[in-house]
C-alpha positions, -999 to +999 in steps of 0.1 A: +634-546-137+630-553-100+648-545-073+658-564-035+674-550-013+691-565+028+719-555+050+743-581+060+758-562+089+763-531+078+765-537+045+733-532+017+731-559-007+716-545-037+702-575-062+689-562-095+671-582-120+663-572-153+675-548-181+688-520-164+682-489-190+667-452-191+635-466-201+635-496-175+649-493-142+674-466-140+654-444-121+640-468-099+677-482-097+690-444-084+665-439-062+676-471-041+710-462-039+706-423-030+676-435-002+700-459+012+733-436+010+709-412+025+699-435+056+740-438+064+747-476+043+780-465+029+789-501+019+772-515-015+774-544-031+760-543-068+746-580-073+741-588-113+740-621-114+705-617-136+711-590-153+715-594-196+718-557-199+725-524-189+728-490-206+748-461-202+724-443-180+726-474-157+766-473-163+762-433-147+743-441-122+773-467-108+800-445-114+783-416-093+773-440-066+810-451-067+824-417-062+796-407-034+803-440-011+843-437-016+844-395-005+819-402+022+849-432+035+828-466+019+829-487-009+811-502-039+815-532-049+799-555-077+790-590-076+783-619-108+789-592-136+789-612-163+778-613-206+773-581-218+773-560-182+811-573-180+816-565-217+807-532-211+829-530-183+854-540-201+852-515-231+847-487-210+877-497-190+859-498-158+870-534-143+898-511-132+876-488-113+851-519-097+862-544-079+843-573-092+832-607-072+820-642-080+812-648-044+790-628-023+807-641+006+838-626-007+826-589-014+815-589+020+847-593+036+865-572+014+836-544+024+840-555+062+875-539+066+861-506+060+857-486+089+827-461+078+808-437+098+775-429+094+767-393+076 
């Protein structure tokens, strides 16, 4: 699994590629989102688009990141979930916590009308 990261504005695009599991990635995956909730980005966006796979672990990881950026007044968002990341999604009943996006361009702006401050 690798791992890119860039800010448009103020926002960190976070593109993943590769299972996403306890034995591949998670950590690496947590680690990226604490360092950058830790330098002040409060506004994520989650890109999947090659991504076949995640795990439960991965799933955790999300949810906490979720919680974190929304008490601290920011957002998470998720971009080209898709096979068996948005089958998960769906069985876990989670589409209804994520907002989900087809278009990066899209995510951004519903992340730009979120007036965060910086820890």
């Amino acid at each position: 699994m690798t791992i890119q990261e860039r800010l448009v504005s103020d926002i960190a695009v976070i593109t993943l590629n590769g299972r996403v599991t306890l034995t591949d990635g998670t950590a690496a995956f947590d680690e990226t989102v604490q360092r950058l909730i830790q330098q002040g980005h409060l506004k994520m966006i989650l890109d999947f688009a090659d991504v076949p796979y995640i795990d439960s672990t991965a799933l955790g990881v999300m949810l906490r990141t979720h919680a974190t950026l929304i008490r601290r007044g920011g957002g998470l968002k998720l971009l080209h979930v898709q096979g068996h990341v948005r089958e998960l999604l769906e069985l876990t009943r989670l589409l209804t916590v994520f907002e989900v996006f087809d278009s990066e361009a899209k995510a951004i702006a519903s992340l730009a009308s979120i007036r965060s401050s910086p820890l």
